[in-house]
C-alpha positions as CSV (number, residue, x, y, z in Angstrom):
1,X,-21.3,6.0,4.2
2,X,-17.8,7.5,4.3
3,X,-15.2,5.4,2.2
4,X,-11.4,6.1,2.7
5,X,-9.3,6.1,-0.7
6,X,-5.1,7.0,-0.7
7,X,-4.5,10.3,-2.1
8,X,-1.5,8.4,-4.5
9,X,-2.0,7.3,-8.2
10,X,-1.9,4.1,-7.1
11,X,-5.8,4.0,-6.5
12,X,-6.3,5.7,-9.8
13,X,-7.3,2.4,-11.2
14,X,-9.3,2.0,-8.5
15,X,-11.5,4.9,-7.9
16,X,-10.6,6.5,-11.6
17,X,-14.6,5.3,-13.5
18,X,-15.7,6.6,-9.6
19,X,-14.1,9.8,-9.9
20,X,-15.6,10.2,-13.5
21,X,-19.1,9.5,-13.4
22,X,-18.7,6.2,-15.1
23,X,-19.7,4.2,-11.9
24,X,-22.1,5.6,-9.1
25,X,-20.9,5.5,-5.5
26,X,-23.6,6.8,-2.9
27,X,-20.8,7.7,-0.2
28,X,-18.5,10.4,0.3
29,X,-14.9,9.9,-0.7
30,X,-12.4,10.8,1.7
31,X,-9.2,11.0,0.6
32,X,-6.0,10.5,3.0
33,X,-2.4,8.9,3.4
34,X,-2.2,5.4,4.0
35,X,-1.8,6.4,7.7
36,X,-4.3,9.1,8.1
37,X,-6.8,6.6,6.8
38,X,-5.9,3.5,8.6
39,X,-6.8,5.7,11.8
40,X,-10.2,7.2,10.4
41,X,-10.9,3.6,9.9
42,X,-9.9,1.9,12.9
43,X,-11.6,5.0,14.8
44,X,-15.0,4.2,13.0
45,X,-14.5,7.3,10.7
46,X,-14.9,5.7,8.1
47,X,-17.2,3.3,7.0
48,X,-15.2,1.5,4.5
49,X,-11.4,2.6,3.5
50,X,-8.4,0.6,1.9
51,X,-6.1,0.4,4.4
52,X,-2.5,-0.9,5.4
53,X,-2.9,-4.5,5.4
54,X,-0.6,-4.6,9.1
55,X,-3.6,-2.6,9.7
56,X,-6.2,-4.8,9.3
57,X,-3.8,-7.4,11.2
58,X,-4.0,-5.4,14.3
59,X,-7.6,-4.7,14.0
60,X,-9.0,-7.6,12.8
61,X,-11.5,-8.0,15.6
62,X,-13.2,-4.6,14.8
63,X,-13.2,-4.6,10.7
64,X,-13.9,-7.7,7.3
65,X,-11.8,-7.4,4.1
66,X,-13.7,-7.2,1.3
67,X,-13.1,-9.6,-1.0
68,X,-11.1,-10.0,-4.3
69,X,-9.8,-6.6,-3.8
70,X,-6.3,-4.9,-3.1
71,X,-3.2,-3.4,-3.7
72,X,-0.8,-5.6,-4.9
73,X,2.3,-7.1,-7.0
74,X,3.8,-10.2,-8.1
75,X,7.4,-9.0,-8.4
76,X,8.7,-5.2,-8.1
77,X,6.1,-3.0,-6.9
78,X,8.5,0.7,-7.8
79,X,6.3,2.5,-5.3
80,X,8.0,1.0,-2.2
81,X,11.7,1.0,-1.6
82,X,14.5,1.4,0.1
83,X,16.6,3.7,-1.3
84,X,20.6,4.1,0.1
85,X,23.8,5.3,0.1
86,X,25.2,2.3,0.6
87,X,25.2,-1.8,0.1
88,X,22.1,-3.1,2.4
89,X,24.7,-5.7,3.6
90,X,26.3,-2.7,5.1
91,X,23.3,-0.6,6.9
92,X,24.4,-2.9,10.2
93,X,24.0,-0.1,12.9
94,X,23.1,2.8,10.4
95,X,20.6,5.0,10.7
96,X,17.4,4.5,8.3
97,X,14.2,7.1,8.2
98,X,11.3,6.2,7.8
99,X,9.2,8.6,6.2
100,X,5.3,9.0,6.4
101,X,5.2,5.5,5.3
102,X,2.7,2.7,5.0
103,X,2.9,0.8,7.9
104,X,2.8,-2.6,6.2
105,X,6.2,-1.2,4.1
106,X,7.9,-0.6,7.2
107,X,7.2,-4.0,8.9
108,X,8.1,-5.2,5.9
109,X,11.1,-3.8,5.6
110,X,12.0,-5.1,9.0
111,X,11.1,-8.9,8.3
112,X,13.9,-8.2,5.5
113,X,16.4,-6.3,7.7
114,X,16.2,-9.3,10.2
115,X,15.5,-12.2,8.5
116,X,17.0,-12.2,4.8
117,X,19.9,-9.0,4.9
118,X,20.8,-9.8,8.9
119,X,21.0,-6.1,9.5
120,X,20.5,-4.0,12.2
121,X,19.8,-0.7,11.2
122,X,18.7,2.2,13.5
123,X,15.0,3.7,12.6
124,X,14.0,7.0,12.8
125,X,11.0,8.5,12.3
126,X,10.9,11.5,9.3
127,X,7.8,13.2,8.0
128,X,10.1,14.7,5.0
129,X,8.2,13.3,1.6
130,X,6.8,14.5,-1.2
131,X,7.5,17.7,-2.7
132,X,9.9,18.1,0.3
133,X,12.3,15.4,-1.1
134,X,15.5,17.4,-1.6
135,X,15.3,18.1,2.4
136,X,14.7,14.5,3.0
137,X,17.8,13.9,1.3
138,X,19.7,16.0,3.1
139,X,18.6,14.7,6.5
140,X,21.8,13.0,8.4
141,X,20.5,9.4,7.0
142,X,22.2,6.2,5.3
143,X,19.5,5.1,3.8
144,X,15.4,5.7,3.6
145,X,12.2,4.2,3.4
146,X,9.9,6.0,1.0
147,X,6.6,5.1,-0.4
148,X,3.5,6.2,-3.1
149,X,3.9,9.1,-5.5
150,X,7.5,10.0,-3.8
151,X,8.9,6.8,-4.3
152,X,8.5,7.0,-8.1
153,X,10.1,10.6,-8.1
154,X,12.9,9.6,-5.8
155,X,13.9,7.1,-8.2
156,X,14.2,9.3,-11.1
157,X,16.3,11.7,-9.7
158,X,18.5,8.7,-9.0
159,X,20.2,10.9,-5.7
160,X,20.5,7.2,-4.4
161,X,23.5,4.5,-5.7
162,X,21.1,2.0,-4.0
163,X,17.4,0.9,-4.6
164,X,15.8,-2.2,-3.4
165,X,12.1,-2.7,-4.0
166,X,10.5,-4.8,-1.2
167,X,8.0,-5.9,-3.6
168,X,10.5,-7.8,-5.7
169,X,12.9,-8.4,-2.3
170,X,9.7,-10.4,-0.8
171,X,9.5,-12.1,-3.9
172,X,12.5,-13.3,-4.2
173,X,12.0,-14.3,-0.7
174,X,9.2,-16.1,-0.5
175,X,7.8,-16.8,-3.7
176,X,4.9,-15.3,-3.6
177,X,2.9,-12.2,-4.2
178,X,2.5,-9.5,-1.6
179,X,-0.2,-7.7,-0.8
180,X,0.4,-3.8,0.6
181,X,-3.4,-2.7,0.8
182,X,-6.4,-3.8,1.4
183,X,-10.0,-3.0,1.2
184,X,-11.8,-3.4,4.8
185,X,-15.0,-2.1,6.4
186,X,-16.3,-2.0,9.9
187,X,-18.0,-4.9,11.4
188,X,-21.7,-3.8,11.3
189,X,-25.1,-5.6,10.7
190,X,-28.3,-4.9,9.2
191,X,-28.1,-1.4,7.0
192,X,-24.2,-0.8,7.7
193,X,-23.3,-4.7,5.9
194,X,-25.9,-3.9,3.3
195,X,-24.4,-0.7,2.6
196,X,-21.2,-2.2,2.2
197,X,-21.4,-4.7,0.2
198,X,-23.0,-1.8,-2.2
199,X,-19.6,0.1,-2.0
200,X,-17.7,-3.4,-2.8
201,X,-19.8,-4.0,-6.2
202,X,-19.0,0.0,-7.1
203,X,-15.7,-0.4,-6.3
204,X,-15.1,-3.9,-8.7
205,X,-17.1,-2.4,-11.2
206,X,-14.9,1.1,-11.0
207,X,-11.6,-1.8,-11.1
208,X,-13.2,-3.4,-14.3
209,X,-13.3,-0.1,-15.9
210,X,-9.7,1.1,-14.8
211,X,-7.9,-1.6,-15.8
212,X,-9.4,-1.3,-19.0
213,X,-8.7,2.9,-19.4
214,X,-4.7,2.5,-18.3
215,X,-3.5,4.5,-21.0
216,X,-6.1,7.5,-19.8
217,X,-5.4,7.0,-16.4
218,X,-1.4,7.0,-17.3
219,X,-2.1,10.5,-18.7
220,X,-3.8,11.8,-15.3
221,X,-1.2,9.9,-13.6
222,X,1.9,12.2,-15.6
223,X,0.0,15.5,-14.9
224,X,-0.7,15.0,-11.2
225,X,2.9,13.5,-10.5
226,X,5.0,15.1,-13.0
227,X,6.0,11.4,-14.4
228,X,6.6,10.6,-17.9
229,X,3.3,8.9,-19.5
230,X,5.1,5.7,-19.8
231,X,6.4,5.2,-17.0
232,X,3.2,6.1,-15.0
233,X,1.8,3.1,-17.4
234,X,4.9,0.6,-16.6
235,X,4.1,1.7,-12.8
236,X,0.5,0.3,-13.3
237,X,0.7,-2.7,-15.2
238,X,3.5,-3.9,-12.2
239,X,0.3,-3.2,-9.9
240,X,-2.0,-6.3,-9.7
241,X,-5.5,-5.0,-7.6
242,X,-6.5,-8.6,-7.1
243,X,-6.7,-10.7,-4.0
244,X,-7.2,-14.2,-5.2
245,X,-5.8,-17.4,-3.8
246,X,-1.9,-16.6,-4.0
247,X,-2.3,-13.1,-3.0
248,X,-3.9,-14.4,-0.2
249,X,-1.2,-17.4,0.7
250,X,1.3,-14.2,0.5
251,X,-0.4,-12.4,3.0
252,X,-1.2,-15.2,5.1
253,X,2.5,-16.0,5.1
254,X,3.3,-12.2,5.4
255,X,0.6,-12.2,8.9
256,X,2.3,-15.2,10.1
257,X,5.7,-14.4,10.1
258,X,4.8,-10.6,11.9
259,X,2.6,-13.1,14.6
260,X,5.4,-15.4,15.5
261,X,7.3,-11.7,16.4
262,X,3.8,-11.1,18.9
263,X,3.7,-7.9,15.9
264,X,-0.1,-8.7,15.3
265,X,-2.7,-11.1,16.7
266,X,-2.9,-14.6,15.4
267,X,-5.9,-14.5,13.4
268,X,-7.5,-15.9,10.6
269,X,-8.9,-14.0,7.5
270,X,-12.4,-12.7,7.8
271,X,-14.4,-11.8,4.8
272,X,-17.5,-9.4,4.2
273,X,-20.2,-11.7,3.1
274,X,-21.2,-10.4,0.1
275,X,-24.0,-13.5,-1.3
């Protein structure tokens, strides 16, 4: 088995008991961008991968969630914004980059462009992120998408006058949580299914443990980000890694909206059985 996990501290919680010998996974991690591992999975890869929840939308036909697991918030998210040089009201006909982004940030970004700000900016496509963040910021640009590890270090240089946090944005929206990432593995029967349900209970188990071990993980978090220890911590009690009944309305209502703009298929939730 070949499981997919995001290279950001985001999944530290996650994969962090994993990474440590505290829980046993018998697979091999492979560790990618959001985008790198939404196409290992769709490609068949991978065997089992969190992935870009737009993702799973598109490919619904070929992959099952697995249950009660995901990335997450109920409110601001800080790891996905837009950040600009100007009021979003005002972005009507400016250019916006997208960086290397989550795809599930960017189409939500557009639902918000369209639908709650009535902008229409002009995208374009940037693989500037990361350590390369002062020559993002001096790309030609208005404003910019940026997610993960960079978002978090964008903020605190504050280069921006404006940040708006889609997490919090949809929010304020809708209501409800939403729900970036999931956890998905290819449709498979006999050995494959078993296999993956065995991945699933290491990867709850390795949750359990991480969201009890935030303060250690924080720690890891500052040294591999170059992040103040608290904020790494604020940054991970904002995450939720649940996917319970109003995670689930969110993303429902999240699938619907990109469906009625023919963005993804019409399709219902399917779920790994794991009884």
């Amino acid at each position: 088995m070949r499981v997919g996990r995001i290279g950001y501290i985001n999944c530290y919680p996650v994969y962090g008991a994993i990474d440590r010998g505290v829980v046993a996974l018998a697979a091999e991690l492979v560790t990618g961008t959001p985008v790198e591992l939404n196409e290992l999975l769709v490609a068949g890869e991978l065997d089992v991968s969190v992935i870009s929840a737009v993702e799973y939308a598109r490919h619904a036909r070929d992959l099952v969630l697995l249950p009660e697991l995901a990335i997450s918030c109920d409110g601001p998210v800080r790891s996905v914004a837009l950040f600009s040089r100007r009021p979003v009201g005002q972005l009507d006909g400016r250019t916006v980059l997208l960086t290397a982004s989550s795809r599930t940030a960017v189409a939500l970004l557009e639902l918000l462009c369209r639908d709650v700000w009535k902008v229409r900016p002009r995208f374009a496509q940037t693989r500037a992120e990361g350590p390369d963040l002062g020559a993002l910021e001096r790309l030609p640009h208005d404003a910019v998408l940026v997610i993960g590890d960079a978002a978090l270090l964008l903020a605190a240089r504050r280069a921006y006058p404006h940040r708006y946090d889609l997490g919090e944005e949809w929010k304020r929206w809708t209501g409800l949580p939403f729900v970036f990432a999931v956890w998905a593995a290819r449709r498979g029967a006999g050995g494959n299914a078993a296999k993956a349900r065995l991945v699933h209970e290491a990867l709850l188990a390795s949750r359990a443990w991480g969201l009890g071990h935030l303060d250690l993980l924080a720690e890891a978090a500052a040294r591999s980000c170059a992040l103040p220890r608290a904020r790494c911590l604020e940054y991970f009690a904002g995450l939720d890694y649940a996917l319970d009944d109003r995670h689930l309305a969110g993303l429902t209502d999240f699938f619907r909206r990109l469906a009625a703009e023919g963005l993804v298929p019409d399709a219902s939730l399917q779920f790994l059985h794991v009884a």
